[in-house]
C-alpha positions, 0 to 999 in steps of 0.5 A: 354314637355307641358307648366306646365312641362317647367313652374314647372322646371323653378322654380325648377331651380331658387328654387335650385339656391336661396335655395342652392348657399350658404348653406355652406357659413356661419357656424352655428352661430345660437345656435339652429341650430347647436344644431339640426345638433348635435342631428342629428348626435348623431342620426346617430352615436348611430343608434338609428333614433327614439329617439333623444338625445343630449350628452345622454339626450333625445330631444323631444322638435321638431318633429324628420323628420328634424332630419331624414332628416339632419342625412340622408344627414350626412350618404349619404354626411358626416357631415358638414354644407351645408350637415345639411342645406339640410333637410330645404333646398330641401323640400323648394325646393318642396314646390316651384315646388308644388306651381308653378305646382298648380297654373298652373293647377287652374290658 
C-alpha cells in the first residue's frame, strides 16, 4: 500500500470516528432538521423520490439529494435519527479523504 493510500485512510478513519460517534446521541432538537428527516421519509413511504412533500403539501424550498439520501438510509436502515444523520455525515466523510488525497498528490 503506498504513502497516499495509508495517508488517505488515516483520515478516512479519524473523519468516521468524529463525523459518526454520536450521530443518534441527541434527537433532533433542531426545527429543521427534523422537518427534512420527515420529508424524507414521506418520500419513501409515498414512493414518490422526485417531488418531496410534507403532510401532502409540495417542498421545493432545498435541493432534493439530502432528501435522496436520508430516505435512502431510512429504506436501507429504518428510520431513526442516527440513520437521518447519515446523509450529512458520510459525503463530510468523502470530502475529508478527497481533501487528504489531494493535498498528497499536489503537496
Amino acid at each position: 500500500m503506498s504513502l497516499t493510500a495509508k495517508v488517505v485512510l488515516g483520515v478516512a478513519l479519524v473523519a468516521g470516528v468524529l463525523f459518526c460517534s454520536g450521530l443518534g446521541s441527541a434527537p433532533f432538537v433542531d426545527p429543521p432538521e427534523g422537518f427534512h428527516a420527515a420529508i424524507a421519509w414521506e418520500m419513501l413511504r409515498h414512493g414518490n423520490w422526485i417531488t418531496p412533500h410534507f403532510n401532502g403539501v409540495r417542498y421545493f424550498d432545498k435541493p432534493p439529494l439530502l432528501y435522496w439520501l436520508m430516505a435512502g438510509a431510512f429504506r436501507v436502515l429504518g428510520p431513526g435519527e442516527a440513520v437521518g444523520r447519515l446523509g450529512s455525515a458520510l459525503p463530510a466523510l468523502g470530502v475529508a479523504a478527497l481533501t487528504a488525497w489531494l493535498g498528497m498528490r499536489l503537496g
